[in-house]
N, C-alpha and C positions, 0 to 999 in steps of 0.2 A: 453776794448773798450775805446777810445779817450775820453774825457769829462767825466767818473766814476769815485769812487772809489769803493772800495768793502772793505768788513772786514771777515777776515775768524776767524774761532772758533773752535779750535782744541778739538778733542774728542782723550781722550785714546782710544778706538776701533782703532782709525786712525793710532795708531802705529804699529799693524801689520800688514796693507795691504801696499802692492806694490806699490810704486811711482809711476808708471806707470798709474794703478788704480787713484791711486790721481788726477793726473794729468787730466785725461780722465773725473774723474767725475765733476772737478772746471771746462772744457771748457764747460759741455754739461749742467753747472746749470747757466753758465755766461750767453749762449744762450738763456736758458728755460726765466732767469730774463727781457729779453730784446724781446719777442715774444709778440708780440701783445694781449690782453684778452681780452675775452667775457665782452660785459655790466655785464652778469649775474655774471660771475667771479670778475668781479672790484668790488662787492656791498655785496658779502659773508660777510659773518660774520666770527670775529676771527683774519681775517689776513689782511689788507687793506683795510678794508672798508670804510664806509664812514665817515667821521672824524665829527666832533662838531664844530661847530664854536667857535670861541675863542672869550673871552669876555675880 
């Protein structure tokens, strides 16, 4: 998408599946990253939550 970057992180498992596979799975997680989420989702704990103010 226009205005991203992304950084990908190679797993050995990744070297036996099909290119193809690859391919299909970086479009459909580029999507997932860029889909709208729930208040409830934004505020989870663990993975984006709510950050700290900086002092």
């Amino acid at each position: 998408m226009p205005g991203h970057d992304y950084v990908l992180l190679r797993r050995t498992e990744a070297l036996s599946e099909p290119f193809a596979k690859l391919v299909a799975d970086l479009g459909a997680l580029i999507v997932r990253v860029h889909e709208p989420r729930s208040s409830e989702q934004r505020h989870s704990p663990g993975r984006g939550g709510p950050r700290k103010p900086r002092q």
